[in-house]
BABA-978190 format. One line per 10 residues: for each residue x, y, z of C-alpha. Coordinates in Angstrom, 2 decimals. Layout:
BEGIN
X/Y/Z  ...
END
This chain:
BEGIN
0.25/17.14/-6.62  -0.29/17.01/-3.02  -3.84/16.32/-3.28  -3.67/13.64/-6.36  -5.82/11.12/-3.64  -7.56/13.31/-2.07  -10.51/13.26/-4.21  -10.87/9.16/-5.00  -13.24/7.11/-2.85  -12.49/5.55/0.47
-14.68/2.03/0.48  -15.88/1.02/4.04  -16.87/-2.04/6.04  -17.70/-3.24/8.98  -18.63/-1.01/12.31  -19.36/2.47/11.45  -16.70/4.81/13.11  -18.85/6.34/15.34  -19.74/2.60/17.17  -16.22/0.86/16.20
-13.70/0.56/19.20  -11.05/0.08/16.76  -9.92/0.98/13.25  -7.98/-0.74/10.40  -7.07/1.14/7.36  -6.45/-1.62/4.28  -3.75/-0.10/1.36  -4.38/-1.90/-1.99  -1.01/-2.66/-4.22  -0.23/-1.23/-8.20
-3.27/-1.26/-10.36  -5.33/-3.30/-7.17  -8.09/-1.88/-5.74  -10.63/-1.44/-2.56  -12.50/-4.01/-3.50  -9.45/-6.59/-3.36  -8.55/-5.28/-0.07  -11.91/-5.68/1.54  -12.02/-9.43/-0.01  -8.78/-9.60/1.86
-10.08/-8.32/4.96  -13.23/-11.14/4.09  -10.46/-14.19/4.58  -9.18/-12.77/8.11  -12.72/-14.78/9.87  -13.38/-12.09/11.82  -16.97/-12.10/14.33  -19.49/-10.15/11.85  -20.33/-8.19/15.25  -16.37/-7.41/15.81
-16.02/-3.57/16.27  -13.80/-3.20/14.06  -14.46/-0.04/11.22  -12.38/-1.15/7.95  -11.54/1.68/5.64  -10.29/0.98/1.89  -9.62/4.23/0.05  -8.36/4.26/-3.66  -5.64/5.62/-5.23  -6.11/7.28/-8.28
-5.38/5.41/-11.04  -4.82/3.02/-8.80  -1.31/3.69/-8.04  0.08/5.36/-5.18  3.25/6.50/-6.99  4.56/5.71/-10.36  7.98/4.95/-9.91  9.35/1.07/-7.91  9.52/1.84/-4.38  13.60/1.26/-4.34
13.62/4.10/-6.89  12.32/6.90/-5.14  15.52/8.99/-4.38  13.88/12.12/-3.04  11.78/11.60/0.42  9.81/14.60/-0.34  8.96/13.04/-3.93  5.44/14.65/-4.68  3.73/11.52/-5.65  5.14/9.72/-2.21
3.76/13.11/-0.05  0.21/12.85/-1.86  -0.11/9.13/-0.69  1.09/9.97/2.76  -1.02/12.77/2.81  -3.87/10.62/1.75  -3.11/8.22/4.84  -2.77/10.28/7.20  -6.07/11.99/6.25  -7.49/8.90/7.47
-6.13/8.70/10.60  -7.48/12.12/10.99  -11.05/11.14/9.82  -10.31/7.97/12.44  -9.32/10.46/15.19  -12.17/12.80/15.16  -14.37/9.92/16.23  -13.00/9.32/18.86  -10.43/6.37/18.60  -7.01/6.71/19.44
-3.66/5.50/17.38  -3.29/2.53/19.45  -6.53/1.23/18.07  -6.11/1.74/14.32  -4.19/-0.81/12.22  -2.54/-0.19/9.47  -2.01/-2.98/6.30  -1.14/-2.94/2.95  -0.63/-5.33/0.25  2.63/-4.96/-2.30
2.94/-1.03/-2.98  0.17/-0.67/-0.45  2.31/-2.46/2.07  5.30/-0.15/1.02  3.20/2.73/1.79  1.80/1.08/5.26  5.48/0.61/6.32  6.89/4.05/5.44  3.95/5.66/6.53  4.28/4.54/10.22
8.14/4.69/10.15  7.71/8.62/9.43  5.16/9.36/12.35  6.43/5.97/14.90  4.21/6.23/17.86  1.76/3.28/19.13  -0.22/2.22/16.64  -2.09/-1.19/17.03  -0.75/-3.02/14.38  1.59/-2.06/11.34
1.14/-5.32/8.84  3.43/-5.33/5.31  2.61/-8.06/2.91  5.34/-7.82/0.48  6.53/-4.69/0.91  9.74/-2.75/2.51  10.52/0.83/3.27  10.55/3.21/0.49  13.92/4.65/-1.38  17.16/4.19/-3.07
18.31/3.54/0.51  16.34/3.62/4.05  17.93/7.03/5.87  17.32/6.78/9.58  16.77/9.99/9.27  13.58/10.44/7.71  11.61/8.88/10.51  10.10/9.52/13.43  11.12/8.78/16.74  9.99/5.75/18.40
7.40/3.01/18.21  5.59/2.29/21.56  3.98/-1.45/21.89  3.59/-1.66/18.12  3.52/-4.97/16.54  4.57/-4.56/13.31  4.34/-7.56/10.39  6.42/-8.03/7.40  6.38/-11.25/5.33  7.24/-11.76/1.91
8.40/-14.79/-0.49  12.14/-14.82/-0.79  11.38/-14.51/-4.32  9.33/-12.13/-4.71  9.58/-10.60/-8.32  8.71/-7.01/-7.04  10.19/-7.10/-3.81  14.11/-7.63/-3.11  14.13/-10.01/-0.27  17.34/-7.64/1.54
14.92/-4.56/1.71  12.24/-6.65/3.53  15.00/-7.99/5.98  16.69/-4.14/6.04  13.38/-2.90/6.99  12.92/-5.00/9.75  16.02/-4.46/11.05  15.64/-0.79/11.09  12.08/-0.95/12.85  13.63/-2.79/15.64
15.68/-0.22/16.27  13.04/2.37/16.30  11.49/-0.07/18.76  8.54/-1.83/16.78  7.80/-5.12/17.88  8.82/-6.80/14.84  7.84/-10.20/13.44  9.67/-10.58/9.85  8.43/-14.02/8.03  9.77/-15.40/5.01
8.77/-17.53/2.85  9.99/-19.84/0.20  9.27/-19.77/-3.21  5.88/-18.21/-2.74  5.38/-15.59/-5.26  4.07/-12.28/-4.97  0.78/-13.26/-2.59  -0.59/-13.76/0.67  -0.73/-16.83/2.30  -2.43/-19.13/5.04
0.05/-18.31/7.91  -0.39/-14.81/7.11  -3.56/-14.64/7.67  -3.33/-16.62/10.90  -1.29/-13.62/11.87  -3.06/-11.09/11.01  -6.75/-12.44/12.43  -4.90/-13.24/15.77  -3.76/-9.06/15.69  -6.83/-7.64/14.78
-8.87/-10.25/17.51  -6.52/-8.77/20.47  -7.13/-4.99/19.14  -10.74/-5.40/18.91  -11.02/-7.33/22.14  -8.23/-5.84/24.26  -9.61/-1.83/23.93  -11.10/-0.79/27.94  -14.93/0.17/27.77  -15.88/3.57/26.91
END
């Protein structure tokens, strides 16, 4: 069960590794897909020269875990561990060519965002960006506990509708509490009525990040 991911493709774009000075890792929801993530990534207007490497992998069957995120009692549930495993396989891959944690990003959409948040919770360190649309942390109830220790100069994004069919608008705002506390530099945006999407002001957001991580990063 461990390796359930491990085998499914990981879609690129942009900069190769090898001549990107930055890295953003794009986690697709329940039943989405690469594809939607990179047409995601398409809407953010960034330069077509921007060094930025963009890596979309796949879950298989297209799901990361089977159960709702607020169901998942056991933090070492297997299907949870493969999809962290698969993540963090990435930020290996990311690692070995040379660019550090404070230059990768990390977003997800829906269960993808779930993932994104949980993932970075578990190992908190500096990370460029941490971006959640529609998602919260993972479990029955978020447990301290479970994570790491703290976030250095992380901004971290969550936004979600306050409506959102999938995702209970107290775990968004729960989340965001406890990633203050674990020092993430939090922005938490919600919005009315809007569904289970993204929207304009998110994306705002999000280009703005991803421009100061590209830009920002000292010559080699």
């Amino acid at each position: 069960m461990p390796d359930i991911h491990a085998q499914t493709p990981t879609l690129t774009a942009g900069r190769p590794l090898e001549t990107a000075k930055a890295a953003l890792i794009v986690l697709h929801g329940r039943g989405g897909s690469p594809d939607d993530m990179l047409e995601l990534v398409a809407d953010f207007g960034l330069d077509t020269d921007a060094p930025l490497a963009i890596l979309a992998p796949q879950a298989a069957h297209l799901t990361w875990y089977p159960q709702r995120f607020t169901e998942i009692d056991d933090p070492s549930d297997p299907h949870l561990i493969a999809a962290l495993n698969r993540v963090g396989a990435l930020f290996a891959l990311i690692a070995q060519a040379g660019i550090a944690p404070e230059n990768i990003i990390l977003l997800g959409f829906s269960q993808g965002a779930c993932l994104t948040l949980e993932y970075a919770a578990r190992h908190a360190g500096h990370f460029g960006g941490v971006i959640a649309l529609s998602g919260g942390l993972i479990g029955r109830t978020i447990d301290r506990d479970r994570y790491g220790d703290q976030f250095v100069a992380t901004p971290i994004f969550l936004g979600c509708s306050d409506v959102d069919p999938h995702i209970p608008l107290a775990r968004v705002q729960d989340s965001a509490a406890l990633l203050r506390t674990m020092g993430g530099q939090v922005t938490e945006r919600i919005y009315p009525n809007m569904g289970h999407t993204v929207n304009s002001d998110e994306i705002v957001f999000i280009h703005d990040l991803l421009t100061t991580v590209t830009v920002s990063r000292p010559p080699e």
